[in-house]
C-alpha positions, 0 to 999 in steps of 0.5 A, a space after each residue: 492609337 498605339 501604332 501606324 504604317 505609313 508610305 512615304 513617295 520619293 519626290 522628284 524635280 521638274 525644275 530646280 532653280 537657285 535664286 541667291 544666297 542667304 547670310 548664313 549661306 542657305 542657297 534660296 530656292 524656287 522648285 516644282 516638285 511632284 511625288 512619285 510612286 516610289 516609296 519608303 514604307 515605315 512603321 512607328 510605335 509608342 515606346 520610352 526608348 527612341 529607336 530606329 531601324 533601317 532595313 533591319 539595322 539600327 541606325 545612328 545620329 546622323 541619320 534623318 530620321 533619329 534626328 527627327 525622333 530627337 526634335 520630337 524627344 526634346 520638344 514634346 517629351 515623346 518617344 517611338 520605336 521607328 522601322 524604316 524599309 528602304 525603296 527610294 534609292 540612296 544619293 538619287 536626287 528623290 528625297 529618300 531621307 527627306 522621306 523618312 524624316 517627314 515619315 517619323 514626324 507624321 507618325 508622331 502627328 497621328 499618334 499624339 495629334 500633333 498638327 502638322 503646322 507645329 512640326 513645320 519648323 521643326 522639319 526645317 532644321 532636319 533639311 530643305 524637303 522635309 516639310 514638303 514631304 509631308 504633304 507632297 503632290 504637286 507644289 512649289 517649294 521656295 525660300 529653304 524649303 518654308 514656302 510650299 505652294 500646292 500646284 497641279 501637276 497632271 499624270 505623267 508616266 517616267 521612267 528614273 535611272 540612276 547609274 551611280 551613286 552621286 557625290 554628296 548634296 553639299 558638294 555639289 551645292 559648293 560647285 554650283 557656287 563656284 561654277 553657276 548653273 544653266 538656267 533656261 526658262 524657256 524649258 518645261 525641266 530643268 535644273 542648275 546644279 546638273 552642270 556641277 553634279 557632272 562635273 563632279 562625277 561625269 559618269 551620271 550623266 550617261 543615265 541622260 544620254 540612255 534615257 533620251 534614246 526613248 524619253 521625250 524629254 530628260 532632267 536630273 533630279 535634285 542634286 542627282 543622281 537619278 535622271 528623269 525620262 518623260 513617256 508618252 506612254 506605258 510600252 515604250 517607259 518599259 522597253 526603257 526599263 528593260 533595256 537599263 538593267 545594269 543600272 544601280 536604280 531604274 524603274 518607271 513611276 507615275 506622278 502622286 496627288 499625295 505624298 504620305 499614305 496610311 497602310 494600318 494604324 491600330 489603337 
């Protein structure tokens, strides 16, 4: 195989708690996550040069997915041209460069039969979602994000809303330490670093107040921006839609069994 076209499903949380801090001052985690069928879409052929592109642009070392290509370069001397085409929102809380880094090592899987197990590690180095992208559905995601747990997750229509972009991951990671989280057990949703998310940047929790005039029940997502509304149906996740058009990102979606699809490969 010479080439592949895969989607990659945003993720989101439905709950997000912090157990402790490591040494090395990695925060220990116990998620539940679930993909969506939001999604980048990327392409990956084998090539001598390393190259990826995003929405068109090449793209450079800090991004994601070039430093997945260059974990790969190093460990197994492979290399490949990448096009990524952005559908997941920047800055959302939903895994949108996990997304792609998850994306790049799994085209390499396929494309040199590479076992998954053996990128795990590598996947880890690049951030705390990456090796639970590249299996997505329902699971359980603990430590740094090693310990993925495959849980069912039934269908559930949402609606995910970003009003603005939010502040950086580690910025809010920073103010849960300094500020702790609202952790009530009691709730199907939640999440611990909303409380400093808002702090930081107050306007993205308006997306929380719109939401609740039609969801069942509300939740931000990772370390934001987006928040997460639950329908009981159809009709009622698309007069949400409609009514936040003004929004950076809104769209209804439904919970996914996987989180990587193939689209074509070719020998």
């Amino acid at each position: 195989m010479n080439s592949i076209s895969i989607k990659v499903n945003a993720k989101i949380n439905l709950s997000l708690d912090i157990t402790g801090v490591r040494e090395d001052g990695y925060h220990l985690l116990d998620m539940l996550m679930t993909s969506v069928d939001i999604f980048d879409t990327i392409t990956a052929r084998k090539s001598h040069i390393p190259k990826v592109t995003m929405d068109g642009r090449e793209v450079g070392g800090d991004n994601t997915a070039v430093k997945a290509l260059k974990l790969l370069q190093d460990k197994f001397s492979i290399a490949m041209q990448v096009d990524v085409v952005k559908g997941i929102p920047f800055s959302a809380g939903m895994g949108g460069s996990s997304a792609d880094a998850s994306g790049v090592f799994y085209c390499a899987s396929k494309l040199w039969n590479i076992a998954i197990e053996e990128l795990i590690p590598l996947a880890l180095k690049v951030g705390c979602d990456v090796p639970y992208m590249l299996f997505g559905g329902g699971a359980r995601v603990q430590g740094v994000g090693e310990i993925v747990t495959p849980v069912e997750v039934g269908h559930m229509t949402l609606v995910i809303a970003q009003k603005v972009i939010g502040s950086s991951t580690k910025d809010i990671y920073r103010k849960f330490d300094e500020v702790g989280g609202e952790r009530d057990k009691s709730k199907t949703y939640f999440n611990v670093l909303e409380r400093g998310a808002v702090m930081l940047n107050p306007q993205i929790d308006e997306a929380r107040a719109d939401l609740q005039k039609y969801a069942n029940q509300v939740f931000m997502t990772g370390s934001g921006s987006a928040y997460v509304g639950v329908f009981d149906g159809e009709e009622e996740a698309k007069r949400c839609v409609e009514s936040l058009q003004d929004y950076v990102f809104c769209k209804s979606a439904h919970t996914q069994p996987q989180g990587i699809e193939i689209i074509w490969q070719e020998q």
